[in-house]
C-alpha positions as CSV (number, residue, x, y, z in Angstrom):
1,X,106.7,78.9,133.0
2,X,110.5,79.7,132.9
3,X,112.6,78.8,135.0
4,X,114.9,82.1,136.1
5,X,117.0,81.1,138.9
6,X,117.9,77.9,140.9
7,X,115.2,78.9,143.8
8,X,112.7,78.1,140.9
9,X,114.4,74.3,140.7
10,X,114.1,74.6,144.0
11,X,110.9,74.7,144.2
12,X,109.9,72.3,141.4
13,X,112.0,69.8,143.1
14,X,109.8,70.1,146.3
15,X,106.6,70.0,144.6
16,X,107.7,67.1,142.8
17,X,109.1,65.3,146.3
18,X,105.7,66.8,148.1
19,X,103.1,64.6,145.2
20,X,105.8,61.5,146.1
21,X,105.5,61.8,149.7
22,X,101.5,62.4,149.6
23,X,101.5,58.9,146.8
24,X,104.1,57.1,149.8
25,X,102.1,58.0,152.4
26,X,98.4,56.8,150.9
27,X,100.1,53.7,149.9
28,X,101.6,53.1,153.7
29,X,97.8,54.6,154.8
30,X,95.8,51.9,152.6
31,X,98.4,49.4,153.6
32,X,98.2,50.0,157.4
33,X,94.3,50.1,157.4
34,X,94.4,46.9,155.4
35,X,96.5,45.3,158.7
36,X,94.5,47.1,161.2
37,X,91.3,45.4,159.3
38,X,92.6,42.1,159.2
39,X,93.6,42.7,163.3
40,X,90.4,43.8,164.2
41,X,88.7,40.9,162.0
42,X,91.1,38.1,163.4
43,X,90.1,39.7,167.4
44,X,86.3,39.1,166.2
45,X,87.1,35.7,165.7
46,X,89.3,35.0,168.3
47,X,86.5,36.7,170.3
48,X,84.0,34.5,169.2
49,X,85.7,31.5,169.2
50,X,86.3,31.8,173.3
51,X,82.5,33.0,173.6
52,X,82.0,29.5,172.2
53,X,84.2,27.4,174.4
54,X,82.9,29.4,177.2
55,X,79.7,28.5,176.3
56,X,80.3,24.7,175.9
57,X,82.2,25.1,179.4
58,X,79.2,26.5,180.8
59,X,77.0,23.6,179.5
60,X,79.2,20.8,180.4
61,X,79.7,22.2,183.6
62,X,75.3,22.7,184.2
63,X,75.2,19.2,183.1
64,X,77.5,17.8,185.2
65,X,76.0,19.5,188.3
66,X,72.3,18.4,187.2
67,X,73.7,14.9,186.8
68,X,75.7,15.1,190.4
69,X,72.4,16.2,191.4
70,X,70.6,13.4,190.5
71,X,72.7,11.1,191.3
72,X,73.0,12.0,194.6
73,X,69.1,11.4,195.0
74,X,69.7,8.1,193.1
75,X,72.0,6.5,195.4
76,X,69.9,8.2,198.4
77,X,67.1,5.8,196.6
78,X,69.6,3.0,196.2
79,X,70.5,3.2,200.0
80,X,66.9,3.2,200.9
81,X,66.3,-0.1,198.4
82,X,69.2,-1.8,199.9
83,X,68.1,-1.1,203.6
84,X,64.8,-2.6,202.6
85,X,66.4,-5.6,200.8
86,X,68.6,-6.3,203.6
87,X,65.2,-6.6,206.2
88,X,63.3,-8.4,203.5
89,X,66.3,-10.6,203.3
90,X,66.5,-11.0,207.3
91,X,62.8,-11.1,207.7
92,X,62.7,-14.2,204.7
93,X,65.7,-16.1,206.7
94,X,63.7,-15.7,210.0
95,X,60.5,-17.3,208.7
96,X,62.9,-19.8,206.2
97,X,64.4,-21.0,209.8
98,X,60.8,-21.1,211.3
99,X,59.5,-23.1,208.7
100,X,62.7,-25.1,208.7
101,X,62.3,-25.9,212.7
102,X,58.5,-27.0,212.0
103,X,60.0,-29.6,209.6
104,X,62.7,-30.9,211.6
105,X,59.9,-31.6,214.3
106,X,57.7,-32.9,211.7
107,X,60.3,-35.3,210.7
108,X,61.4,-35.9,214.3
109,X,57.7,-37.0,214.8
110,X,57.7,-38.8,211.7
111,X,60.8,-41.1,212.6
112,X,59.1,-41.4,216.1
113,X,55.8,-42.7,214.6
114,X,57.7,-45.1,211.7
115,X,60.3,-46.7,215.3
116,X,57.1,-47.0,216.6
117,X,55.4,-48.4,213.9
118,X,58.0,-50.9,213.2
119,X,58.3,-51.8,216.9
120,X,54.9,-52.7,216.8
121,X,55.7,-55.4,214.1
122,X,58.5,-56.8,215.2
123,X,56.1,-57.4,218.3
């Protein structure tokens, strides 16, 4: 190949800037794909990461309902237990008070019979 005039250099010079824009621009191509990789890997995980706390979210929040629920029918039961406490409790001072009257007059009779009794021997 001879080189006759400077449009030949001309041309050589372009080929040889052509093969060093292709090798710049496969370099910046492997380089950019390698980022867009690394993007899309770190939106996977990012992705996955707030599935997860969505997820816990989600549970916490079902148990905390189921456990609202529950306790809602507990202190329905604890109301109920506490109604029936306080009428056993009422029901227990009535017939303490009952009881308590029959001994007073018990006793009452008693100290009638014993002023009688010692009446009797001071006769």
């Amino acid at each position: 190949m001879v080189i006759e005039s400077s449009k030949d250099i001309l041309f050589v010079v372009l080929a040889f800037c052509a093969v060093w824009f292709t090798i710049f621009v496969c370099w910046a191509l492997y380089y950019v794909i390698g980022m867009l990789r690394d993007a899309s890997y770190i939106m996977r995980e990012i992705h996955d990461k707030i599935s997860a706390i969505d997820k816990a979210i989600h549970a916490v929040r079902e148990k905390v309902e189921t456990s609202f629920g529950s306790f809602g029918i507990a202190a329905a039961g604890l109301k109920m237990l506490g109604g029936y406490l306080d009428k056993r409790k009422d029901k227990v001072a009535a017939k303490a008070e009952k009881v308590a009257a029959k001994l007073k007059k018990k006793a009452a009779k008693v100290k009638k019979r014993i002023k009688e009794e010692l009446e009797e021997d001071t006769d």
